[in-house]
N, C-alpha and C positions, 0 to 999 in steps of 0.2 A: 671600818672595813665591812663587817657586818651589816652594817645599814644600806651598803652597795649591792649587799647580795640580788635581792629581792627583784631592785628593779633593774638589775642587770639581766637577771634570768627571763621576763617580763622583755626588756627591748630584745631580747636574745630571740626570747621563743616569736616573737612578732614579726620580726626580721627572718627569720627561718620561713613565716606564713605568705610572707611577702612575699622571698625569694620563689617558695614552691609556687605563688600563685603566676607568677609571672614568667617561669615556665613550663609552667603545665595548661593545660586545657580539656573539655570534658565535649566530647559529639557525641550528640543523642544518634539515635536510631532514625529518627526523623528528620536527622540535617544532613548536609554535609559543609565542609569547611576548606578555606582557602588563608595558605599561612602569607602573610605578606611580610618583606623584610624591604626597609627604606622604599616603601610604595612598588618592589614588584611580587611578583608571586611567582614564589619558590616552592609550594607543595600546596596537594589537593587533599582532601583525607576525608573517606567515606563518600567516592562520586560514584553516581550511576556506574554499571560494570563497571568496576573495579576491582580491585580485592581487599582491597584496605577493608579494615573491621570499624565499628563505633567502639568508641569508649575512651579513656584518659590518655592522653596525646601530649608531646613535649614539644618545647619549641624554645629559640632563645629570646632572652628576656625585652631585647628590642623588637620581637617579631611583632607584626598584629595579623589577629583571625579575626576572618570575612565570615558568617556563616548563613549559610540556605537551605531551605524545607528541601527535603526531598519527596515531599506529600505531592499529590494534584492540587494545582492552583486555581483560581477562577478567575479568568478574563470577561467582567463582567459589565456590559456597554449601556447605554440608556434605552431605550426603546425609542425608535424609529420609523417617519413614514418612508414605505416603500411605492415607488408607483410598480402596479403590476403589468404583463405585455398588456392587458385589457384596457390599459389607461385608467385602473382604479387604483386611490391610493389605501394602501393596508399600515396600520400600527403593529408595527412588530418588534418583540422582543426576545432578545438570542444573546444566550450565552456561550463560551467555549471554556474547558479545561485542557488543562497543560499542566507540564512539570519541567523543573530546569536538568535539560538531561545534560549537560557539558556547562558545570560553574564556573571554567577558566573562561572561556569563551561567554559566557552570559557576561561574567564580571566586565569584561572586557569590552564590549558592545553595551550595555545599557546601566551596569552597578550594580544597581537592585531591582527589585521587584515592580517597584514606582513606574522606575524607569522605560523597562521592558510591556508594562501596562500600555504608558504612553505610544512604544512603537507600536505595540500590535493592534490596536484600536482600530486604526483605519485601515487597517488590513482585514480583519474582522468583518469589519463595516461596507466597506469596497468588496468583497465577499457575498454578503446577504445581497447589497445590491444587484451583484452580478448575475446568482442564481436566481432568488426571487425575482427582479425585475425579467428574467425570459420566461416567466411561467404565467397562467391566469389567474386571478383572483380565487376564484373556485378549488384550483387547486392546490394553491394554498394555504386555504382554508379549510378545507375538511378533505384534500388531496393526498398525493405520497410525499410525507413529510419526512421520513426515512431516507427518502433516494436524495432527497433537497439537503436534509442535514450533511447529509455525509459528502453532497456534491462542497458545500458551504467548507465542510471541512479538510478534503483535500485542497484546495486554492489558497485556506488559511495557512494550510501546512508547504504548501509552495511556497508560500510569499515571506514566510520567517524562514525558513530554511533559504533561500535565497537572500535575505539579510543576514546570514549568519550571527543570529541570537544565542544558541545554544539552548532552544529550547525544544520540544516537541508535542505536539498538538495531540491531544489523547481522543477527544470528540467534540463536536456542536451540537450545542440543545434550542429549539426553539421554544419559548415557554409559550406564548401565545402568538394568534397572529391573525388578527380583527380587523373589521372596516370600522373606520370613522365614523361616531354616529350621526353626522349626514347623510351618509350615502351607503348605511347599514341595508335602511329597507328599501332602495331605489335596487343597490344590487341582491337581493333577497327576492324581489319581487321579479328580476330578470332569470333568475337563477330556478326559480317556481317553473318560467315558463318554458325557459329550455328544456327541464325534467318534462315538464307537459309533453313538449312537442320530440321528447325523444320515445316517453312511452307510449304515444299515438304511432309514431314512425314503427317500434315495437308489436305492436300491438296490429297495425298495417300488414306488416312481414308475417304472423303469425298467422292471421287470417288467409291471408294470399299461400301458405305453405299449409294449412287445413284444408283448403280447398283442391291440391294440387294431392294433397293428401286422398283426399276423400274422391276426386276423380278418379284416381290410382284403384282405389279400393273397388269401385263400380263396375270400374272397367275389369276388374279380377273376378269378381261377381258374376258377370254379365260371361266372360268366358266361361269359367267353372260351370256355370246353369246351362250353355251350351252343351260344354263336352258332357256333363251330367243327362244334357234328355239324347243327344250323339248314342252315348254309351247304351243310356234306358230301352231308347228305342233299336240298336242292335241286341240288346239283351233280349229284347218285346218279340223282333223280328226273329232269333233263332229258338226262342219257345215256341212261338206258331208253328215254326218249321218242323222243331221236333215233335209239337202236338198233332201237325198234319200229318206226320210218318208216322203215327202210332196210329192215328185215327185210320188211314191207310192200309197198315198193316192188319186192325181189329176186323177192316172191310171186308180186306182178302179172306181172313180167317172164317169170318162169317156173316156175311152180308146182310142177313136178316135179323140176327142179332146187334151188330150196329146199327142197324134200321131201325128198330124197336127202340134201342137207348137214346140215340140222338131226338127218337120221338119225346121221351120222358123226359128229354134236358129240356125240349122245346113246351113241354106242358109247364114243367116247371118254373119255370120264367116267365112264362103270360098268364098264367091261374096263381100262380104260391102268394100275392098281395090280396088278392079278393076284391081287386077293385076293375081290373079288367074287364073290360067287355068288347065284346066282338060279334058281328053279325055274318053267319058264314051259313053256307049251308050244311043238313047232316049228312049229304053225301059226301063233306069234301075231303079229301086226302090228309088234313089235319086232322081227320077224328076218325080215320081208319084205323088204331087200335081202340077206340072208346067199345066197339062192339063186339073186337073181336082178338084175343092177343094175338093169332097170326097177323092182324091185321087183313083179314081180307073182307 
């Protein structure tokens, strides 16, 4: 009876391992899980908004779990020629991430992951087509690839949502997106001369708006110098004026005295150089004070 003990306690405790293990189960943090009972699905545990928690989970011993990442996935396609609206073809290569946001609905529509690959590929695909084929080359390639990804990725997210997948499309990435090296430096070479012939066109408009510039400027010139000699010469005009009303006034006050002065302005300004000369006679009226300060 003794010699029973041992491996009774032995198939005992094994069968107790067994039992636990068959129903219990363990969801990470990073999955979520679907309990199946005779192939249908009777519970979800730990799905996108939910409230279910991770961790050790029971179930009955016939049940089985399905279990899925709740991580970002990569939908990841081969690289592709695209023809562009220019009629050049481009090798492009684009990825999308996604995540399974409804596993009842995923399960149900594709399985697994395989599965769901499969569907959305040419949806993907039929996507960059869509976008990339209405754009140019150019743009493309060194264009707004932001506005393109993101176009890419709403139509992807239309067209699974419209399958009802259960999944949802997080972004599109383009990794690269080149010419064939046939027709690398044919369109390289086109691409050279349109920049040419836009910063001529550039450069055209510049000149033509420097000139309309610089007209502008002349023409403001050209008044201002006006109203400037306008101004000078009323300024010019009412010095005379005032200088004649003084000269005037000094007349009345004393005629022989402004007589005398305007005589001295008058030496002054044709002698003060010393280079002057003049052939007059000594009796003339200009050199009526030379003999005498009354002048007479």
């Amino acid at each position: 009876m003794k010699r029973l003990t041992l491996p009774l306690v032995i198939l005992l405790i094994f069968g107790m391992v067994m039992l636990i293990r068959t129903v219990t189960f363990t969801v990470d943090q990073r999955e979520q899980a679907l309990v199946l009972r005779f192939g249908q699905i009777v519970e979800v545990k730990h799905a996108w908004g939910g409230d279910d928690k991770p961790g050790l989970k029971f179930k009955y011993p016939w049940d089985n779990v399905v279990l899925f990442d709740r991580r970002n996935l990569m939908l990841d396609v081969p690289a592709k020629q695209i023809l562009a609206a220019d009629q050049e073809w481009l090798v492009v290569d684009v990825f999308a991430r996604y995540r399974i946001a409804d596993p009842l609905l995923f399960f149900q529509r594709v399985t697994t992951v395989r599965g769901a690959e499969l569907r959305m590929t040419p949806f993907l695909e039929a996507s960059v087509k869509s976008v990339l084929g209405g754009s140019n080359s150019a743009e493309i390639v060194s264009g707004h690839r932001v506005e393109m990804m993101e176009a890419i990725r709403d139509q992807l997210e239309a067209q699974t949502r419209g399958a009802n997948l259960g999944v949802e499309i997080i972004d599109v990435k383009i990794r690269h997106a080149d010419l064939p090296a046939e027709n690398a430096d044919k369109v390289f070479r086109r691409m050279e001369t349109e920049r040419q012939q836009e910063a001529s066109k550039i450069r055209a408009e510049g000149e033509e708006r420097a000139l309309k510039l610089r007209a502008e400027a002349d023409r403001e010139v050209r008044v201002i110098l006006a109203n400037a000699k306008e101004e000078s010469s009323r300024i010019r005009g009412a010095g005379d004026a005032e200088r004649n009303e003084i000269y005037a006034v000094a007349y009345n006050a004393d005629p022989e005295f402004f007589a005398f002065y305007r005589s001295m302005e008058a030496y002054e300004k044709a002698l003060a150089n010393g280079k002057t000369s003049m052939v007059l006679s000594p009796n003339s009226e200009f050199f009526r004070y030379f003999g005498n300060q009354q002048g007479k």
